[in-house]
C-alpha positions, 0 to 999 in steps of 0.5 A: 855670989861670986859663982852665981855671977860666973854662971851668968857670964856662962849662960849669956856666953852660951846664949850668944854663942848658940845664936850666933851659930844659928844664925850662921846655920840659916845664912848656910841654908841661904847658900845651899838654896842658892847654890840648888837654884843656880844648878837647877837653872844650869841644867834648864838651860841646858835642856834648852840648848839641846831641845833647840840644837836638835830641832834644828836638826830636824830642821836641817834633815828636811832642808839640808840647809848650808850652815849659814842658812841654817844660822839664819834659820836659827836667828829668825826663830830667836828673832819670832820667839821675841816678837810672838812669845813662844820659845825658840825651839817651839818656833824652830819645830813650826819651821821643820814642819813646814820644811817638809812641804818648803825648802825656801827660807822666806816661804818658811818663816812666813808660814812659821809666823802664821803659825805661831800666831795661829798657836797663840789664837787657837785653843790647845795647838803649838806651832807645828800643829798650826803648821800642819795644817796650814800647809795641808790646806795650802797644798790642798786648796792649791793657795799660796804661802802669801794666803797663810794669814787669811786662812788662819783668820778663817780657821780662827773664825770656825772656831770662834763661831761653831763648836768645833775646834781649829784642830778638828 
């Protein structure tokens, strides 16, 4: 009798150890995944600020900005990726890409603008899409950067009433 109650003994000693050991292996396998997700979001970020550092690059090469102008760039794109809900480095590749046909800051956030909300609007077209061919139909038409938005109204209203696509 007296084994049979020391084997018990074991066996609950056993039991409570082999639970508590596997209950401090899931709080390890906890960790890990917080520890990988938290480096996943370190590297995210990351890409982020070097996706956005070399649009504004591109920026910069088709303007050749002072770095206050180019601080002021970089702030109005954070500001219009808030406001529009697209990313910062989408809105700066809008704003290279009307730097290629405008040097002026005002010029160029207000095509950026349009051209965000053109993105928003249209079917399958980022900003810079937009932006191009807001700029060419501008140069084209020989209109002003203050007609942007009626134009994209028009393009909008193409391609809401025939099949065409505001790309095309």
């Amino acid at each position: 009798l007296k084994e049979l109650k020391e084997s018990a003994r074991s066996s609950e000693s056993f039991i409570s150890k082999m639970g508590k050991s596997l209950n401090s292996f899931g709080l390890y396998l906890d960790i890990g995944d917080v520890v990988r997700e938290l480096g996943q979001a370190f590297k995210q970020t990351i890409d982020v600020v070097i996706d956005m550092d070399s649009a504004l690059s591109d920026l910069n090469k088709v303007c050749n900005y002072s770095s206050q102008q180019l601080e002021y760039m970089k702030q109005s794109a954070i500001s219009m990726g808030k406001e529009l809900g697209k990313s910062v480095t989408e809105i700066v590749n809008a704003q290279a890409e009307i730097g290629k046909a405008y040097k002026n800051e005002e010029d160029i956030n207000t095509l950026t603008k349009a051209s965000t909300i053109g993105a928003n609007v249209m079917d399958g077209l980022t900003s810079d899409q937009v932006a191009k061919g807001l700029t060419t139909v501008i140069t084209a038409m020989d209109k002003q950067v203050s007609d942007s938005m009626s134009i994209l109204d028009s393009m909008n209203e193409v391609q809401n009433n025939y099949r065409i696509s505001a790309d095309d």
